[in-house]
NUDREN-428719 format. One record per residue: x, y, z of N, C-alpha, C in turn; residue in three letters; residue number from 0; chain. Coordinates in steps of 0.001 Angstrom, whole numbers, plus 500000, padded with zeros to 6 digits. Example, Ala and Ser with C-alpha at 12.3 -4.5 7.8 and 13.67 -1.06 7.14 Angstrom:
     n.X     n.Y     n.Z    ca.X    ca.Y    ca.Z     c.X     c.Y     c.Z  type  seq  mol
  513190  494310  507800  512300  495500  507800  513200  496700  507800   Ala    0    A
  512850  497750  507080  513670  498940  507140  512900  500030  507870   Ser    1    A
END
This chain:
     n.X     n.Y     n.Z    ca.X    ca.Y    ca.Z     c.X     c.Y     c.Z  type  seq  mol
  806638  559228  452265  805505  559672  451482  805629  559100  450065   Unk    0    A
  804581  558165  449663  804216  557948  448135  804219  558886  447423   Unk    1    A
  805164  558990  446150  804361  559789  445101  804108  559951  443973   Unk    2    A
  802590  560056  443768  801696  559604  442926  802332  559948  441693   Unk    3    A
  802657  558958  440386  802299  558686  438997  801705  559914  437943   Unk    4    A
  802359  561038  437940  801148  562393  437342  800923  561614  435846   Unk    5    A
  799183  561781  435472  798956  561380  434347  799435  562065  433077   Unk    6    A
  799330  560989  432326  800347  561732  430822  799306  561029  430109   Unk    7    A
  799565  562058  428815  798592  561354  427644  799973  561578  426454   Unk    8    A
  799355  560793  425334  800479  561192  424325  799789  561889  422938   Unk    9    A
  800844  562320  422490  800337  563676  421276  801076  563780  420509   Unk   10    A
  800784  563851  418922  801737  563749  418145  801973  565378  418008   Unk   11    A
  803367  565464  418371  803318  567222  417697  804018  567601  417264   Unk   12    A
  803898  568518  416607  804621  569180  415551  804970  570623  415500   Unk   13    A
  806344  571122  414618  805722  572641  414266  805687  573216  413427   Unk   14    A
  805200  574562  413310  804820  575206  412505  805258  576330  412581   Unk   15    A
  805959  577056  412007  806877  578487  411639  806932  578646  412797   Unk   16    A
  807591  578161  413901  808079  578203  415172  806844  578096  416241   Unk   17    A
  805533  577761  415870  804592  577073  416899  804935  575590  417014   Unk   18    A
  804742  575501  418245  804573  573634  418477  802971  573564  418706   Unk   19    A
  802824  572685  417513  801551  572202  418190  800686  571203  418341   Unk   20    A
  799873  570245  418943  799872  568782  419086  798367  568412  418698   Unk   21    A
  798552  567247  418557  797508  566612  418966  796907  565473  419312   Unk   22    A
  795935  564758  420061  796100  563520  420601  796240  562499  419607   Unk   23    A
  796975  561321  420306  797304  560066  419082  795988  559238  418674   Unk   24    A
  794914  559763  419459  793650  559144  419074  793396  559621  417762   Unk   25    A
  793484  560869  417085  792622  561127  416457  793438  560823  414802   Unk   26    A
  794292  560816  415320  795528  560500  414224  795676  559680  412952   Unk   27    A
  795320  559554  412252  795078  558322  411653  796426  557713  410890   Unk   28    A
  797126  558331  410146  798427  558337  410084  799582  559500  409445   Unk   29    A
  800772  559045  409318  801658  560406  409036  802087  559536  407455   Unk   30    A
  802035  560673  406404  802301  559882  405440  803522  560648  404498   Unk   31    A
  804335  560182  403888  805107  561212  403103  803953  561927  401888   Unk   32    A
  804295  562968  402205  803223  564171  401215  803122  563578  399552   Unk   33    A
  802148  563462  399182  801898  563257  397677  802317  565036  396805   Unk   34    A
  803255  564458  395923  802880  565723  394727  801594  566497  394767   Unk   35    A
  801154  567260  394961  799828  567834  395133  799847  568958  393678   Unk   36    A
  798831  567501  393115  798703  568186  391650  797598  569327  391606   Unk   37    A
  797860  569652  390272  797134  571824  390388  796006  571157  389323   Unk   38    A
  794812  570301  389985  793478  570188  389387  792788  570624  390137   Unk   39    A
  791488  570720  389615  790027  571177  390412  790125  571006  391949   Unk   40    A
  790277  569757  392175  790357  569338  393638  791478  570635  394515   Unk   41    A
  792850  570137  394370  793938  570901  395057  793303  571994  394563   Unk   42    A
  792691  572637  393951  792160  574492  393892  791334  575098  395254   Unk   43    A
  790491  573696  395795  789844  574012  396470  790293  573330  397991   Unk   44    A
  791409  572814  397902  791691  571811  399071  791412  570887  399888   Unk   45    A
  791469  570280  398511  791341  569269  398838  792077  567837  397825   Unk   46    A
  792200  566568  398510  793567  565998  398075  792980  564483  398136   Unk   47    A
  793379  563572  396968  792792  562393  396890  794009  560849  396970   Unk   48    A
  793611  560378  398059  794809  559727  398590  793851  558214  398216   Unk   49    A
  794150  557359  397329  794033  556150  397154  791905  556042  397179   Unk   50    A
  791210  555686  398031  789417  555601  397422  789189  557452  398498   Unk   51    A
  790518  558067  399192  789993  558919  400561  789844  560837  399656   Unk   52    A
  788900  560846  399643  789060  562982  400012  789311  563336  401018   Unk   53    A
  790672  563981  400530  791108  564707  402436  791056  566337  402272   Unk   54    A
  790404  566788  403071  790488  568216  403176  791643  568952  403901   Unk   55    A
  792347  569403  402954  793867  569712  403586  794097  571263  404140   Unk   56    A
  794987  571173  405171  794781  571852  405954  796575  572404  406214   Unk   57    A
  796785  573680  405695  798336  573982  405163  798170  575122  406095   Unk   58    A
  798881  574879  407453  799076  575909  409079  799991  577193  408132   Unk   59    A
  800757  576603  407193  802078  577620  407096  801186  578919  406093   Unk   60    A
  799930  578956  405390  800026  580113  405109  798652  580379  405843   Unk   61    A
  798361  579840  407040  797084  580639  407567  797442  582486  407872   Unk   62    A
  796318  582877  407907  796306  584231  407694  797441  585151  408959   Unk   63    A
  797753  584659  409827  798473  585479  410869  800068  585253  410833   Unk   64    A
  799997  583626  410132  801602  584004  409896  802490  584108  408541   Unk   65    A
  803177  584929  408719  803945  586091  407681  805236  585296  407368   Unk   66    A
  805710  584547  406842  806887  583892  406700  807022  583329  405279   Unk   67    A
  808245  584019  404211  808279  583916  402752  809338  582300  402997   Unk   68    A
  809874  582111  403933  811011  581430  403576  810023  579520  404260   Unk   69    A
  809079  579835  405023  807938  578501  404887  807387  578646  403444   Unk   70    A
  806980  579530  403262  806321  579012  402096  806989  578979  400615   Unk   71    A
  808293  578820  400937  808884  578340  399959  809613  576775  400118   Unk   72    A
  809700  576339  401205  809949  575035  401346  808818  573866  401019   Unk   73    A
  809398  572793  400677  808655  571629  399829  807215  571450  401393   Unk   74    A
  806311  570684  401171  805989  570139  402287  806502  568571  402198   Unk   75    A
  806237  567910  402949  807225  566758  402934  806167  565560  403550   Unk   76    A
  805058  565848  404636  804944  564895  405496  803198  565592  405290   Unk   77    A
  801985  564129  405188  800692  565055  405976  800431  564196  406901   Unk   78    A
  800510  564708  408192  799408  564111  409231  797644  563757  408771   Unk   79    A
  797336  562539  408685  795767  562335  408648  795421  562286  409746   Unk   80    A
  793733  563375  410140  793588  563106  411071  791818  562699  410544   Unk   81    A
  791387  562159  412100  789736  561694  411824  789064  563420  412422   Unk   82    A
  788332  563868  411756  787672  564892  412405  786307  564477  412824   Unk   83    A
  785747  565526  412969  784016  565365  413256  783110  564664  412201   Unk   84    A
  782778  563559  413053  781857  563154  411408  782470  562187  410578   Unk   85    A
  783995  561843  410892  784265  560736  410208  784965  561087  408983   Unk   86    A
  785160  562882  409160  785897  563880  407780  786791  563493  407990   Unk   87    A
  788206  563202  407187  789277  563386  406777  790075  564363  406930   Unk   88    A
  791001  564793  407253  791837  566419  407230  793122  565559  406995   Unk   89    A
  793837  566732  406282  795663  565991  406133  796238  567981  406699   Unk   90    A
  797239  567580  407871  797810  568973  407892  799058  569205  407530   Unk   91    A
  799588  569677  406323  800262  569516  406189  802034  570391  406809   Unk   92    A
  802911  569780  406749  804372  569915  407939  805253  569363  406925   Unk   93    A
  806376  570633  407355  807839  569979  406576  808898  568779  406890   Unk   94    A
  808534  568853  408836  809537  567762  409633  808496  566444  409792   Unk   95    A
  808841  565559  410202  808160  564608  410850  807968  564678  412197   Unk   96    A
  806855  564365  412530  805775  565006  413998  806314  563877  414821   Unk   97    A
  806519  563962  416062  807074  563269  417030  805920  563268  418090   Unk   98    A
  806183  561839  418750  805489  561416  419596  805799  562398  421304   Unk   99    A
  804831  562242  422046  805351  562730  423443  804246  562615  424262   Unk  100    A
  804944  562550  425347  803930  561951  426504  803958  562881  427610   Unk  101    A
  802731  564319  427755  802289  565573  427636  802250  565286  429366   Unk  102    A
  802284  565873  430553  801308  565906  432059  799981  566722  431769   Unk  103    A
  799181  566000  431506  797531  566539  431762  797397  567575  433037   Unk  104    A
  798469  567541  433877  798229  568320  434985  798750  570086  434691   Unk  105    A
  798884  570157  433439  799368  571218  433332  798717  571757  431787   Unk  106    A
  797929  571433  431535  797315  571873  430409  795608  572709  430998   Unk  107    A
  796124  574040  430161  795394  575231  430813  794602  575552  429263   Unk  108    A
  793390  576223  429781  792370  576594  428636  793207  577561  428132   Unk  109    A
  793049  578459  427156  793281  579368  426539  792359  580755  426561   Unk  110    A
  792624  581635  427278  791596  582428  427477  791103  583459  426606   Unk  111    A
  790045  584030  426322  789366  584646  425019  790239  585838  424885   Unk  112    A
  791023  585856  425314  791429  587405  424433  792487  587045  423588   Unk  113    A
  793271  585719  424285  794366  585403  423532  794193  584607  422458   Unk  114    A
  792718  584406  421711  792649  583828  420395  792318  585025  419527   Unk  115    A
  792637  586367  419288  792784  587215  418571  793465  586883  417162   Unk  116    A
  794460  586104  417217  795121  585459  415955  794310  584384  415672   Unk  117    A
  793879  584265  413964  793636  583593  413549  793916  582104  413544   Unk  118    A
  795360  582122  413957  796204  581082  414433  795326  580125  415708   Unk  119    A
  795455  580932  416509  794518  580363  417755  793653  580433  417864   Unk  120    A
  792464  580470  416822  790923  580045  416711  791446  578433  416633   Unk  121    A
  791973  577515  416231  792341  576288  416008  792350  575652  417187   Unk  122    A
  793327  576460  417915  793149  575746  419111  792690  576600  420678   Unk  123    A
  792618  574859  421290  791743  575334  422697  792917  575490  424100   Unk  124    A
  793780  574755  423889  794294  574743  425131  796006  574670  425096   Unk  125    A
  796506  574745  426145  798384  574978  425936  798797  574213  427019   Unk  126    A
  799850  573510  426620  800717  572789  428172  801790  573734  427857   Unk  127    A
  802189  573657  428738  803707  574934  428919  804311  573420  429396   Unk  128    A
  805997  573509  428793  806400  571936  428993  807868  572637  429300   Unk  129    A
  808547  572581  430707  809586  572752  431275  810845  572167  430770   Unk  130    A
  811319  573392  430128  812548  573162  429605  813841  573323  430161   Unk  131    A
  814969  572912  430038  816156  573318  430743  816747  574782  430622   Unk  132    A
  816224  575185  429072  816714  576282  428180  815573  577480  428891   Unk  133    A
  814294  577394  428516  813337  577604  428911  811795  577175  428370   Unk  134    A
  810962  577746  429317  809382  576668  428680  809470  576991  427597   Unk  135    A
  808608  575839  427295  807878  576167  425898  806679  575773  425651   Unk  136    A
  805639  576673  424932  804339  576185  425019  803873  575696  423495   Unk  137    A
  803092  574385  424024  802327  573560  423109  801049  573274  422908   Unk  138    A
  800597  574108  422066  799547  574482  421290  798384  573278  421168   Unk  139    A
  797389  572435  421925  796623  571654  421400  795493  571975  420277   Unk  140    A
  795470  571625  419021  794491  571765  418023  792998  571271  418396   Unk  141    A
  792361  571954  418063  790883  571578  418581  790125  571075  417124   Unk  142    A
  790130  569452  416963  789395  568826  415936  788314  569522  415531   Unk  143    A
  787648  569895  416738  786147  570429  416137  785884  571952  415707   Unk  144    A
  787353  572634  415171  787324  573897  415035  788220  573797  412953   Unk  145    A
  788107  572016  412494  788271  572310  411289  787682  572688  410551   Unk  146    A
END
């Protein structure tokens, strides 16, 4: 018996106060070391000016559901650019550098409405649970069209 090739896509992902969470390398535009994010008009309102670009920045570590003094005292270090809807800009910003991985599509499940109660998971739509030796672990896909 042949057996079939299970499809993989790849995703840059990352985490966030102990979420992993990804997203496709399409939309990606690049990972850059974080600029000083100076305290003018712009950064008041979040947003961040990278060479002719406005990026609307997008900082996971103090969204409203997670509670953690010792993230938000670390530097940020790295922003993911991504392309959103429309050709917008977003930078999210992460302390590690986001790693590549090559996901089985055959195992990525919607997220069902009760379990986006956290603010956290209005962001995203869907989860691969990715088989670990230790045990699973689930990875969070971000939904572009929910920036």
């Amino acid at each position: 018996m042949i057996q079939r090739e299970q499809e993989e896509r790849t995703f840059v992902v990352f985490a966030i106060v102990g979420y992993h969470l990804a997203l496709p390398i399409e939309i990606v535009l690049q990972v850059v070391n974080c600029p000083a994010i100076a305290q003018d008009e712009l950064s008041k309102i979040g947003l961040l000016r990278i060479g002719q670009h406005l990026i609307r920045v997008v900082n996971l570590d103090r969204w409203p559901d997670i509670d953690s003094v010792e993230s938000s005292r670390k530097s940020q270090n790295f922003l993911i650019v991504i392309a959103g809807i429309e050709k917008k800009l977003y930078g999210i910003l992460v302390h590690e550098p986001p790693n590549l991985m090559k996901l089985p599509l055959n195992k990525v499940q919607c997220l069902p409405p009760m379990e986006r109660q956290f603010p956290l998971l209005n962001l995203v739509s869907h989860v691969i649970m990715r088989d670990q030796a230790e045990s699973p672990t689930a990875v969070f896909l971000l939904d572009r069209d929910k920036f």
